[in-house]
N, C-alpha and C positions, 0 to 999 in steps of 0.2 A: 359335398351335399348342398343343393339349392335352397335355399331357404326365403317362402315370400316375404315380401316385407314389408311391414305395418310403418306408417308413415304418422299414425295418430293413435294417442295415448287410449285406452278405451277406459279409463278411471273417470273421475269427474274434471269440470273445467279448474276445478283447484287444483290439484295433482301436479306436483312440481317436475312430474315428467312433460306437461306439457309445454313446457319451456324445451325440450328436445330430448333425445337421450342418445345411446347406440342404437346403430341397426341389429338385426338380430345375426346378421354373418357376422359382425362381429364378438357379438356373446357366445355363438355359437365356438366360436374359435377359440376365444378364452377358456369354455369353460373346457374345452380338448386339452388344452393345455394343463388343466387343472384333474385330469384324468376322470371327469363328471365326479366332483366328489362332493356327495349327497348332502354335507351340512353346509356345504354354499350355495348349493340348489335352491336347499330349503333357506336360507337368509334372505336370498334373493324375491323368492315368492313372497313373501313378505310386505316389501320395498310399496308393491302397488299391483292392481288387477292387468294388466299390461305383462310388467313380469312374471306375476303367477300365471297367466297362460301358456306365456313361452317355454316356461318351466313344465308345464304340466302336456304341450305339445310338444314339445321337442328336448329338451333337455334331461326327465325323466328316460325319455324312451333311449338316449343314448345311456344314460345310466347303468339301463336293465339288460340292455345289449353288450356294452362292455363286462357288463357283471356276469349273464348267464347266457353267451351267444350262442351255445346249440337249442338250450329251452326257448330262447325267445323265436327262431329259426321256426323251430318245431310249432310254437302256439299261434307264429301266424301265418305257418303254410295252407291254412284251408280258405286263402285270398283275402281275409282281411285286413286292413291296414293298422288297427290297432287291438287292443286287447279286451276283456270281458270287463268294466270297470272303466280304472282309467292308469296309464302310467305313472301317475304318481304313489296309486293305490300299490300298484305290482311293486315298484319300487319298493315303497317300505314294507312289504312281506317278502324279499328279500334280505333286509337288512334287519328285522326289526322283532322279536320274540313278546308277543300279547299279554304275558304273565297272565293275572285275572286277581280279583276284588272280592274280597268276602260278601256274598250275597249277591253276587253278578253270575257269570254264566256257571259257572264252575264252583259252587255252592260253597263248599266249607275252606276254603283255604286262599290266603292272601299272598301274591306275587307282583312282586312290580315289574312291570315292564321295559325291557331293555335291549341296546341294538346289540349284534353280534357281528363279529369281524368277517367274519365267511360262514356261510353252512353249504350243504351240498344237498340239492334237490335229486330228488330219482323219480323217471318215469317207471322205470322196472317196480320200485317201492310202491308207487301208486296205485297198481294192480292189487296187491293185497288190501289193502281197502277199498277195496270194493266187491259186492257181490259178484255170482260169476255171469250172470242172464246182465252185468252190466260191464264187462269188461275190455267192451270193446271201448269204453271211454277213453282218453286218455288225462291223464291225473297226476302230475308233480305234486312228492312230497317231503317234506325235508325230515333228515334226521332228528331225536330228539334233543332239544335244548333242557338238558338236565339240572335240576335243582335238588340238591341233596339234601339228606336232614332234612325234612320237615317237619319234626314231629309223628304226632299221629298218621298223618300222611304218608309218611316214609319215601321215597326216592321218588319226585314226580319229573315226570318229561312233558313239555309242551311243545308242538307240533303245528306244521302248518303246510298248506299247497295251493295250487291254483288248478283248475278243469282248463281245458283246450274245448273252446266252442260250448260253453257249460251248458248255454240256450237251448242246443240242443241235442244236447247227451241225453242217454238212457235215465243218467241218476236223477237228473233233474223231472222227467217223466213220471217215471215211478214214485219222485215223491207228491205229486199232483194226483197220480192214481192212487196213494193211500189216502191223501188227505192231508197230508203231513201239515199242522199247525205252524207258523210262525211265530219266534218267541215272542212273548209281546212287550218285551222292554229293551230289551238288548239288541247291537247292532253290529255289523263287522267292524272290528277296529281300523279294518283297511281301506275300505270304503264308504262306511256309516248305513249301509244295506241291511235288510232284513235277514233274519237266520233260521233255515232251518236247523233241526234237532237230529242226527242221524242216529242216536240210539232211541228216539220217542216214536222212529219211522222205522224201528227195528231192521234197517240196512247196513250194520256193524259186522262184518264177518269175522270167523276167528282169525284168517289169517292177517288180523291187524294187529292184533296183539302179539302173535308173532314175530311179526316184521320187527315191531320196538323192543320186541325183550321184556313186556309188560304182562300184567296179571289179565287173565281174562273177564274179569269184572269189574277191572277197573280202567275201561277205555271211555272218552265220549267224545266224540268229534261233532262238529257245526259247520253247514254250507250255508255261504250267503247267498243271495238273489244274483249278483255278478261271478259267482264261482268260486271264490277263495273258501281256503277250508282252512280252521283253527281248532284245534284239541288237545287234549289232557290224557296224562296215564301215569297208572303209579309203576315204578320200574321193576324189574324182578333184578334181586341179588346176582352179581356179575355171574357166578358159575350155574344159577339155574336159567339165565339167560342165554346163553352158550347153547344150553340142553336144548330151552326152545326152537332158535334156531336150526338145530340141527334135525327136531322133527319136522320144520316148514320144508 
């Protein structure tokens, strides 16, 4: 891979990069070596605005590509060069499960947030949440990241995906033709993007509740402005989950 190469720090004149640093073929090489692995990425962004770009152009997207090379294939086959957001963003919704905060999006119940080792995205899964007059979208979504025992809460999964071209997808349309409100405090965790509400835009289908093996009153999922989707559901007990299943 060719890589241009910045010859000048773009932090300020104190920045003790500008005393020199690597080029970025050779970061790039290193971090090949290091099989893009995401907490050195992220240490590196850090360091100064110089490497936080290179991380956020180039080093993230090799992340996202070794981590999920048919979905990445798929999200940028409609000739774009990068994705809805930004690759640092997609990166960590790959890796990364939102939990949620008592009194933040997901009302009554406190989860911290934490990275997972692998989850497996499905475009096939993505279909079911979504209406069918919007189908034709295409929507990665990951299985649920299960937390058990919770109390009153009882078995919650949290969930998450990203839209292919979300600009201009159906779902996004449709939520402009209802009206659909923006929350007014909350943001994506992935991006810091605005959110809509997809159960306040009453676009929740049953077959999402299906899909997860969840109650059907207790789904709620959220699109950001750049396309990523984060949601909640309380789980159903493994053998009436089965059942569900098997009527989808």
């Amino acid at each position: 891979m060719i890589l241009t190469k910045q010859y000048r720090c773009i932090h300020s004149s104190s920045c003790q990069c500008s005393k020199g640093h690597l080029s970025e073929d050779v970061i790039f090489l290193v971090f090949q070596q290091l099989n893009w692995n995401p907490k050195f990425i992220a240490t590196l962004s850090c360091v100064c605005k110089w490497f936080d770009d290179l991380a956020k152009r180039v080093l993230w997207k090799e992340f996202c590509r070794t981590r999920a090379p048919k979905m990445m294939i798929d999200l940028q086959s409609s000739g774009s060069h990068s994705v809805d957001g930004n690759w640092r963003a997609l990166g960590k919704l790959l890796i990364y499960c939102s939990g949620c905060t008592k009194g933040g999006l997901f009302n009554n119940i406190n989860i911290p947030g934490h990275f997972v080792y692998r989850t497996r995205f499905s475009r096939t899964s993505g279909k079911s949440f979504l209406l069918p007059q919007c189908r034709t979208d295409v929507l990665y979504v990951s299985d649920p990241c299960e937390h058990l025992d919770q109390g009153d809460e009882g078995d919650v999964g949290f969930f998450r995906g990203i839209f292919k071209s979300f600009s201009m997808s159906k779902v996004r349309k449709m939520l402009i033709k209802r009206k659909a409100q923006l929350h007014p405090t909350e943001v994506c965790p992935y991006c810091k993007a605005k959110l809509w509400s997809m159960q306040q835009a009453e676009m929740i289908p049953q077959s999402a509740s299906c899909r997860l093996g969840a109650y059907d009153d207790c789904i709620e999922y959220y699109v950001c402005l750049n396309g990523h989707m984060l949601g909640i559901c309380t789980l159903l007990p493994l053998s009436d989950s089965e059942e569900a299943s098997e009527l989808e």
